[in-house]
C-alpha positions as CSV (number, residue, x, y, z in Angstrom):
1,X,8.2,5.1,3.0
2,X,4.6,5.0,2.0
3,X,2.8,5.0,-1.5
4,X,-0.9,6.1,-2.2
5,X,-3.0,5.3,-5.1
6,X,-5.5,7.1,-5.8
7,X,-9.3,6.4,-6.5
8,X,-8.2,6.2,-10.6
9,X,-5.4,3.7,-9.4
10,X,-2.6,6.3,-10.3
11,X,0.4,7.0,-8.2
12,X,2.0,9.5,-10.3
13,X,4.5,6.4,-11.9
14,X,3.4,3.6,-14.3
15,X,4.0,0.3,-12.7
16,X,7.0,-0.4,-15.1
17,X,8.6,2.6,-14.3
18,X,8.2,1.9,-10.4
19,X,11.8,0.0,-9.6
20,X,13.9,2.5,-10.5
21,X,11.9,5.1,-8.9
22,X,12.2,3.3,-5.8
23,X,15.7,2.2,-6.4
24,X,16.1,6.2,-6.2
25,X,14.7,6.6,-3.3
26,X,15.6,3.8,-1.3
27,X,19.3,4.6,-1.8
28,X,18.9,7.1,0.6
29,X,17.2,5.4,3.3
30,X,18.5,2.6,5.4
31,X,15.1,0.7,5.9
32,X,13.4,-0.8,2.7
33,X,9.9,-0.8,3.9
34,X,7.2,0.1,2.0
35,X,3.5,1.3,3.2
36,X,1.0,0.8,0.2
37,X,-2.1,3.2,0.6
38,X,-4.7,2.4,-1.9
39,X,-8.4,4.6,-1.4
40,X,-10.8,2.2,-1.1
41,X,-11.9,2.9,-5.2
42,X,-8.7,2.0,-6.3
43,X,-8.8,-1.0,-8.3
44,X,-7.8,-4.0,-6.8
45,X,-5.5,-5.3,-9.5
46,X,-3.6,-2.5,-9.9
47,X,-3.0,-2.0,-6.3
48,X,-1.0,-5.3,-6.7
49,X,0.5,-4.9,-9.4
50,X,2.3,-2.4,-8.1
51,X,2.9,-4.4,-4.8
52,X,4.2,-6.9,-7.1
53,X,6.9,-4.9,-8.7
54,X,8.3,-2.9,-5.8
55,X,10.5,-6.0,-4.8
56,X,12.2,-5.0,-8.0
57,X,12.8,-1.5,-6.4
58,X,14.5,-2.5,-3.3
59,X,11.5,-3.0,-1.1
60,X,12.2,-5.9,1.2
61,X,9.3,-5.6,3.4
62,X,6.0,-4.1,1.8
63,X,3.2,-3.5,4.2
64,X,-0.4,-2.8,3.2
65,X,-2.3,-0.1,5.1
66,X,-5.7,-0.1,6.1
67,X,-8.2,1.7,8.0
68,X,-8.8,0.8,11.7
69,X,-12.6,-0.7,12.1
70,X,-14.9,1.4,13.2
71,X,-16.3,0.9,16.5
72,X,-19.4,-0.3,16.8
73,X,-22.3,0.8,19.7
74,X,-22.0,-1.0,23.1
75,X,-25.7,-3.1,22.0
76,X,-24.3,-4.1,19.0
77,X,-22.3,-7.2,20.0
78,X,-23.8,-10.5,20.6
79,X,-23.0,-12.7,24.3
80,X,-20.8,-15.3,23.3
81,X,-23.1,-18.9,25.0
C-alpha cells in the first residue's frame, strides 16, 4: 500500500488518527508494507511522524520512496586514478 503527502505535509488523516486508518485497511490485505511518498516540499518532520506512527497501524515493513537520480551527460563523470 502506498501513502503520499503532499507539498503542505497533508495526507488527508491527522497523524493520530493514522493507526486505525491503517488498521482498516490492512485488515484486508495479507502484506503489511507500507510505501511513504512525501513531494519533495513536504516537511521533513512530519513525513516522519507519520512513518513513526504507522507501526501502530499494522505496518511491519514501511518503505520510503524516492525518485531515481537523474542521469547525468557521458562528460560529466570524472576517471577514477
Amino acid at each position: 500500500m502506498a501513502m503520499n503527502l503532499d507539498s503542505s505535509g497533508r495526507k488527508g488523516v491527522s497523524p493520530d488518527e493514522l493507526p486505525l486508518r491503517l488498521e482498516r485497511m490492512f485488515a484486508a490485505r495479507e502484506d503489511h508494507i507500507l510505501f511513504c511518498d512525501a513531494a519533495d516540499e513536504a516537511p521533513y518532520g512530519f513525513a516522519v511522524e507519520v512513518m513513526d506512527k504507522a507501526p501502530e497501524g499494522g505496518a511491519v515493513t514501511i518503505a520510503a520512496l524516492t525518485s531515481p537520480p537523474e542521469a547525468s551527460p557521458a562528460g560529466d563523470v570524472a576517471a577514477a586514478n
